[in-house]
Backbone as a chain_set.jsonl record, in Angstrom:
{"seq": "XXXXXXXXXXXXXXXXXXXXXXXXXXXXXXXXXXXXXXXXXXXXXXXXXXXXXXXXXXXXXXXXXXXXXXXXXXXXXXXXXXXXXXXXXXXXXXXXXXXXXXXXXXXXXXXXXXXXXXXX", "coords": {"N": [[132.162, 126.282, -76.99], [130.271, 128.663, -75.257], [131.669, 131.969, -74.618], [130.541, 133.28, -72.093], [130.16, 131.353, -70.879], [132.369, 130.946, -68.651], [132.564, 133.591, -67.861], [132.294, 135.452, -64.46], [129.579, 135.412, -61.975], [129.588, 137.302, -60.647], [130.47, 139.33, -62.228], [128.756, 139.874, -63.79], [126.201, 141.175, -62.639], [126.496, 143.046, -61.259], [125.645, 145.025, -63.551], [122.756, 143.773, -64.13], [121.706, 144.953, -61.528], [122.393, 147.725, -61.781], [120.714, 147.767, -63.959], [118.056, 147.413, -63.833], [117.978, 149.416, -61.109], [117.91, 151.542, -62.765], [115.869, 151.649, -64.357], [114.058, 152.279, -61.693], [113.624, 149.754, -60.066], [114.169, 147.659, -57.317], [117.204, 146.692, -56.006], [116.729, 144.258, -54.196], [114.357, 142.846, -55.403], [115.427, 142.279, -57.719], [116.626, 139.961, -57.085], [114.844, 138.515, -55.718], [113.557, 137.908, -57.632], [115.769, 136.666, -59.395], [116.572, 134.427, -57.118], [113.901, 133.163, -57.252], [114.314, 131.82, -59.937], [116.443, 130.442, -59.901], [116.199, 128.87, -57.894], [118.484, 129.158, -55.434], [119.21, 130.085, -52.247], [119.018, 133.534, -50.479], [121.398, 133.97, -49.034], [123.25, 131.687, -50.604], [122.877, 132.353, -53.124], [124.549, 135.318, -52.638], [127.228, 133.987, -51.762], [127.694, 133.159, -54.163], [128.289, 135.27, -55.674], [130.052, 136.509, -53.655], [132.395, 134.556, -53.72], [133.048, 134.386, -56.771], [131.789, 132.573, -59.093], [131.842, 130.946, -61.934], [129.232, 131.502, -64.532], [128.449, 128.883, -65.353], [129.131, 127.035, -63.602], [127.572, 128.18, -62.21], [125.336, 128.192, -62.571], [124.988, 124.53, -62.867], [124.795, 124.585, -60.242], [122.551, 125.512, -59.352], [119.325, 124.613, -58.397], [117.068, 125.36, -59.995], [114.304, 126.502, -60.777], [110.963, 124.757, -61.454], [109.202, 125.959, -62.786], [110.337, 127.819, -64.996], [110.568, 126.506, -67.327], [108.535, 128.172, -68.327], [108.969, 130.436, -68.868], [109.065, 132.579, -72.036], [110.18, 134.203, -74.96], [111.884, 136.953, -76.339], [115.433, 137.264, -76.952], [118.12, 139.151, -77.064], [117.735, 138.313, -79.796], [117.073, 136.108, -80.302], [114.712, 133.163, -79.295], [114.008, 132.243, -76.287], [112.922, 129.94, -75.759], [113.718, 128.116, -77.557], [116.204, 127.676, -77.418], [118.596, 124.937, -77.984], [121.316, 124.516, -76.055], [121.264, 123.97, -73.271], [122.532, 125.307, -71.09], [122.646, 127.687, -71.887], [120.184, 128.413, -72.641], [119.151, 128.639, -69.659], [120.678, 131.054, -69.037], [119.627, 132.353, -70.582], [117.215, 132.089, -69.78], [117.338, 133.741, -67.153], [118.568, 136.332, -68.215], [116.216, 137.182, -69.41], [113.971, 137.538, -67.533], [115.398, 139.458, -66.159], [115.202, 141.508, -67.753], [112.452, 141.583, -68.188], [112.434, 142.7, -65.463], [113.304, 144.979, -65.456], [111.79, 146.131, -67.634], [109.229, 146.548, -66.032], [107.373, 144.888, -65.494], [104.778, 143.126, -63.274], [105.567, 141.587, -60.695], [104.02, 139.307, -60.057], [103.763, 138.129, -62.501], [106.489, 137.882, -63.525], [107.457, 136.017, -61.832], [105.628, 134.054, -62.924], [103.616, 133.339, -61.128], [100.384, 132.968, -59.527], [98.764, 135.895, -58.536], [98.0, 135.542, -55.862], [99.97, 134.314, -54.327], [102.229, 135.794, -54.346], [104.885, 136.292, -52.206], [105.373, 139.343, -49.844]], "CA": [[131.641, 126.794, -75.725], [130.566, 130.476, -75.037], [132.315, 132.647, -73.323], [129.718, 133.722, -71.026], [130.144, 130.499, -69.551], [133.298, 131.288, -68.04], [132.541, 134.617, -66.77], [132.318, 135.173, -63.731], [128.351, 135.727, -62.317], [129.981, 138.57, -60.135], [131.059, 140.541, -62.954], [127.424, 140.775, -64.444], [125.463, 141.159, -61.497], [126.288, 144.587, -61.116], [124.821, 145.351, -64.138], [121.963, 143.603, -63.845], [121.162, 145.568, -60.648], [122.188, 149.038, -62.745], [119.733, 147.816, -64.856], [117.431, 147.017, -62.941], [117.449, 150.628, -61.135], [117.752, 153.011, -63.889], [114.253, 151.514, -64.308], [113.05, 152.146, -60.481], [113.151, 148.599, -59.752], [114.923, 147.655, -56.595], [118.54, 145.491, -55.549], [115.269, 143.325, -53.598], [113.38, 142.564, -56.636], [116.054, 141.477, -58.879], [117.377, 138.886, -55.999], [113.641, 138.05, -55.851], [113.544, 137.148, -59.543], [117.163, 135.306, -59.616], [116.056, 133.298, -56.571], [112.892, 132.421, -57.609], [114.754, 130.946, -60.768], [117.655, 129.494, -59.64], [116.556, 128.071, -56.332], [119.464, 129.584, -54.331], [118.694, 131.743, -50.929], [119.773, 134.762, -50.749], [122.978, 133.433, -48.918], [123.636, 130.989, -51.592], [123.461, 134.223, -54.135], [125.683, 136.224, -51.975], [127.899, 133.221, -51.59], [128.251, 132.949, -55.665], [128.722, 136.484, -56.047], [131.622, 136.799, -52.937], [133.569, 133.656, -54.726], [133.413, 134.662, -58.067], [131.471, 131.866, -59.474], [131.071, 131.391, -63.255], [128.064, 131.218, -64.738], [128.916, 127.789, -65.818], [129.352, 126.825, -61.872], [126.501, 129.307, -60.641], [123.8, 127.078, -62.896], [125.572, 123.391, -62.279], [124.559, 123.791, -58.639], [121.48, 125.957, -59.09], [118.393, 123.41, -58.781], [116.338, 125.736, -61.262], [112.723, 126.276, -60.897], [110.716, 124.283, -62.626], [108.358, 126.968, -63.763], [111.636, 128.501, -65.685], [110.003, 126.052, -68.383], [107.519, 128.971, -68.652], [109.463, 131.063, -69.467], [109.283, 132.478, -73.133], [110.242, 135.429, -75.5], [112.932, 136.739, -77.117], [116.599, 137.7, -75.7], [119.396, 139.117, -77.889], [116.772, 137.997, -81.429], [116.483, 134.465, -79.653], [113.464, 132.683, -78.592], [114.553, 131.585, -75.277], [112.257, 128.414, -75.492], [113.856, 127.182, -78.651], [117.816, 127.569, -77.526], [118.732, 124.116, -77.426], [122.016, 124.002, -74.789], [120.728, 123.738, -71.477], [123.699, 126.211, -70.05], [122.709, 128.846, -72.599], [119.044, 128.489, -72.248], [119.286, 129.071, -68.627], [121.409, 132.094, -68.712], [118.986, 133.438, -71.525], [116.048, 132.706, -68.665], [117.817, 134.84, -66.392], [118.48, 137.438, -69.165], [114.781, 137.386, -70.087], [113.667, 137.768, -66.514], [115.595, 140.473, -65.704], [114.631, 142.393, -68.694], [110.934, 141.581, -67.831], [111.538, 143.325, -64.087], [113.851, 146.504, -65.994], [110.706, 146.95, -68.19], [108.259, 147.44, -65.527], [106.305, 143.988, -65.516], [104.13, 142.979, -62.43], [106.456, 140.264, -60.495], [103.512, 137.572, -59.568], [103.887, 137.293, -64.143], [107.606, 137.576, -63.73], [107.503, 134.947, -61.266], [105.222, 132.628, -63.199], [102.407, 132.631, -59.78], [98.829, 133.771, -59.686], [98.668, 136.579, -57.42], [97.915, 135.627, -54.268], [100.849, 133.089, -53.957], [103.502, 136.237, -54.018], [104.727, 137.134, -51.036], [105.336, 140.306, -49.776]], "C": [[131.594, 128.326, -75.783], [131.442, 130.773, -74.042], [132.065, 133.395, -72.053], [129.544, 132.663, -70.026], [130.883, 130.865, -68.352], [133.331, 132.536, -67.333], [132.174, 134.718, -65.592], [130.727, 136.015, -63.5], [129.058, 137.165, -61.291], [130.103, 139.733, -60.932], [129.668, 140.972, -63.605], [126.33, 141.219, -63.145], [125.364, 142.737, -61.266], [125.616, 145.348, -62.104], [123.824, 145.047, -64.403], [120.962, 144.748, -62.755], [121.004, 146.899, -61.169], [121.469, 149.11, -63.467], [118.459, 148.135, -64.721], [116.78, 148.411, -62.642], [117.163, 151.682, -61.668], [116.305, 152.268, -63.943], [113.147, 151.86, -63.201], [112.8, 151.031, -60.208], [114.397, 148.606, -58.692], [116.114, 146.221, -56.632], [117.187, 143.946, -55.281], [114.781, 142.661, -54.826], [114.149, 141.659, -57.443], [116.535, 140.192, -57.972], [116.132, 137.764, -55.868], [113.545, 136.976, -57.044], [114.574, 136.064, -59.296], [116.808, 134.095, -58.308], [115.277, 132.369, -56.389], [113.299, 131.172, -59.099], [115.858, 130.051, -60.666], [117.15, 128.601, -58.483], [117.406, 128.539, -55.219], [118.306, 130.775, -53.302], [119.296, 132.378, -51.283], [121.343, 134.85, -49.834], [123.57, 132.573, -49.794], [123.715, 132.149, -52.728], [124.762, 134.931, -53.731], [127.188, 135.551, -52.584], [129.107, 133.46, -53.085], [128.915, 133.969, -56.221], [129.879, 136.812, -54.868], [132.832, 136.08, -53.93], [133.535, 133.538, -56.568], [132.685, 133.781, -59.12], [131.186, 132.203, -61.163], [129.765, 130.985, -63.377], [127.669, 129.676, -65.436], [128.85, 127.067, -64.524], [127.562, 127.245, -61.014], [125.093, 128.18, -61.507], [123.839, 125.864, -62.603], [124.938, 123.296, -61.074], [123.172, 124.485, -58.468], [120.259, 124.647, -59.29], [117.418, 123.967, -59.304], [114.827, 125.256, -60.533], [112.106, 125.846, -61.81], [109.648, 125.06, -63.533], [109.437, 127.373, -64.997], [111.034, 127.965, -67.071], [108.544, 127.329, -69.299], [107.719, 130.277, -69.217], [109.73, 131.712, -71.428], [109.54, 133.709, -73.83], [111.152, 135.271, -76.54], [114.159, 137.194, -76.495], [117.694, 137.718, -76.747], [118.43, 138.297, -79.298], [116.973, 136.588, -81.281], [115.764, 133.961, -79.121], [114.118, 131.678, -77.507], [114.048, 129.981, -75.117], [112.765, 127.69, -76.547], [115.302, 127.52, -78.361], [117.773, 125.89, -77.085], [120.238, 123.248, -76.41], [121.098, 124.342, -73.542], [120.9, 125.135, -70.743], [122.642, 127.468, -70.902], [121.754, 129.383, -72.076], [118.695, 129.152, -70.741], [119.87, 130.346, -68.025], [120.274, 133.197, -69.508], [117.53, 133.536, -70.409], [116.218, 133.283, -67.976], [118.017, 136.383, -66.777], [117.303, 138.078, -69.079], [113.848, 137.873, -68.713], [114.367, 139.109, -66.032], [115.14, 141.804, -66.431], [113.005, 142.648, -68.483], [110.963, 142.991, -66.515], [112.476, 144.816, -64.413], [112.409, 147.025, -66.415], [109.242, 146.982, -67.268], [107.352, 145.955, -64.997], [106.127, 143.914, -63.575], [105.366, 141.614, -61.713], [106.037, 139.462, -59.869], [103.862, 137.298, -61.226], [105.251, 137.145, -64.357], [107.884, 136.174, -63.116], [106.787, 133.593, -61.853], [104.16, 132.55, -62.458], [101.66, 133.312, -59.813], [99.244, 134.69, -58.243], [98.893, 136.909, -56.326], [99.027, 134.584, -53.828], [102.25, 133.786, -53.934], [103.783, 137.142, -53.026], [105.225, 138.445, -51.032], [107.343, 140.197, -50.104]], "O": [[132.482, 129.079, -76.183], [131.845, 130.182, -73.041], [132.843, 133.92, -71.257], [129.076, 132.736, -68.889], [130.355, 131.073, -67.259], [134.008, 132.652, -66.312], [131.406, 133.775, -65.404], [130.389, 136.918, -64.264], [128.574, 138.213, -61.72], [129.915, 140.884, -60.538], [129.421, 142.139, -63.91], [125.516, 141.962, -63.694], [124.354, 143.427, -61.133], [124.98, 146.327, -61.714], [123.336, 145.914, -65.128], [119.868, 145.229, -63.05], [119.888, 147.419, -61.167], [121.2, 150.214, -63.941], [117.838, 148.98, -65.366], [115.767, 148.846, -63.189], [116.414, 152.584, -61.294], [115.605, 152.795, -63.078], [111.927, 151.838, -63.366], [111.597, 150.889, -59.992], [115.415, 149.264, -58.905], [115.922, 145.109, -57.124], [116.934, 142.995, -56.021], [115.204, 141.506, -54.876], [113.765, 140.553, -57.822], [116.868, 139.281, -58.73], [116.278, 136.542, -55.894], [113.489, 135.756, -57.2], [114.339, 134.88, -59.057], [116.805, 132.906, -58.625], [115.408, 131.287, -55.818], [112.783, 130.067, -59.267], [116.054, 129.043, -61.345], [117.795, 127.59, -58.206], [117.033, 128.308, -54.069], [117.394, 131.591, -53.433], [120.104, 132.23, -52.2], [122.207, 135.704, -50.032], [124.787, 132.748, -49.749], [124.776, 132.697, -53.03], [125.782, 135.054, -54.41], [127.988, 136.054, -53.373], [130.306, 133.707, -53.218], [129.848, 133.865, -57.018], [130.766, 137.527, -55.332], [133.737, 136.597, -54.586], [133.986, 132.663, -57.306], [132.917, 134.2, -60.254], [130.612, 133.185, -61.636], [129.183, 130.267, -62.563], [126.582, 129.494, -65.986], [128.119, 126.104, -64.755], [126.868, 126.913, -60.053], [124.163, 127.605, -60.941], [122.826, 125.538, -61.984], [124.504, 122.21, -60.69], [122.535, 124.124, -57.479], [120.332, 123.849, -60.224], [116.455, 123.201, -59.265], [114.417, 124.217, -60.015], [112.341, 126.221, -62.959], [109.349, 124.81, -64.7], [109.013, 127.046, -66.106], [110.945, 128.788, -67.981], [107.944, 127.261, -70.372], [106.94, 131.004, -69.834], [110.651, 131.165, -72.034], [109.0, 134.612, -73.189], [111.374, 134.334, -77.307], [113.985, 137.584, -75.341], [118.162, 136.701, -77.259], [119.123, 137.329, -79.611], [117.032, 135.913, -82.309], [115.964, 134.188, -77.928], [114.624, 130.588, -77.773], [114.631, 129.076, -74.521], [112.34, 126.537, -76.622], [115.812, 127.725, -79.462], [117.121, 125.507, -76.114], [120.335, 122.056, -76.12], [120.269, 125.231, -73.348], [120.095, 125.837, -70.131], [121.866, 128.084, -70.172], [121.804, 130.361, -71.33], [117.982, 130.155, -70.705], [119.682, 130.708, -66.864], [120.074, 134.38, -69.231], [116.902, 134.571, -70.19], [115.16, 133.83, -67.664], [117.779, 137.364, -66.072], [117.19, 139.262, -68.761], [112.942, 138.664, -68.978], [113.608, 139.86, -65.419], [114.808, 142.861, -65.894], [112.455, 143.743, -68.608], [110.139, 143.901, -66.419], [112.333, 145.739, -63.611], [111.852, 147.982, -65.877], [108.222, 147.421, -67.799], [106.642, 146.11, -64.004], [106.918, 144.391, -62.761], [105.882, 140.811, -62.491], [106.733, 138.751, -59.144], [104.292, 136.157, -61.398], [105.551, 136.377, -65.271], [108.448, 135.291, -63.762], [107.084, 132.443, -61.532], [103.403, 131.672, -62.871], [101.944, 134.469, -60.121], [99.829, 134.297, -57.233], [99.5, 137.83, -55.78], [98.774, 134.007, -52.77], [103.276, 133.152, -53.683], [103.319, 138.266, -52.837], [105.567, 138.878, -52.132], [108.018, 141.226, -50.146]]}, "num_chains": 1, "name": "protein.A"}
């Protein structure tokens, strides 16, 4: 088992978001992204990130978008579409997504949705 299971999603989160803005991308955006892939509201986020949840826990109850399958690249010199645990895979689509909205991308192609289908 990794050990990224067990961490807790609180403890990366903050760097995600540091990531995030050193790029000019906002707190908003990245919550955007992770909710569009996980499924959770943005009280179910909160929630995971008050109680400490691992990331082992925080995917278990996430009901995952099924676009997420659309997801593809590379993450850490891994093709996210060819990891074959589940857990991993899923943490590396979250990886890969956040890296997409650090480097600048448009977020109807982060999201996966033509255009006119992202809301404001």
């Amino acid at each position: 088992m990794s050990r990224i299971f067990g961490t807790p999603f609180a403890s990366v989160y903050p760097l995600y978001v540091t990531k995030v803005e050193r790029k000019g991308r906002t707190k908003a955006e990245l919550d955007r992204v992770i909710t569009w892939l996980t499924g959770f509201d943005g009280a179910a986020l909160q929630r995971h990130i008050d109680e400490g949840t691992t990331f082992e826990q925080f995917f278990a109850e996430a009901p995952m978008n099924p676009n997420a399958a659309l997801i593809t690249g590379v993450v850490c010199g891994i093709r996210v579409e060819n990891i074959e645990d589940p857990l991993m895979q899923q943490i590396r689509y979250l990886d890969k997504v956040v890296d997409e909205l650090a480097k600048g991308k448009a977020l109807e192609k982060i999201l996966r949705t033509p255009v006119a289908a992202v809301a404001p």
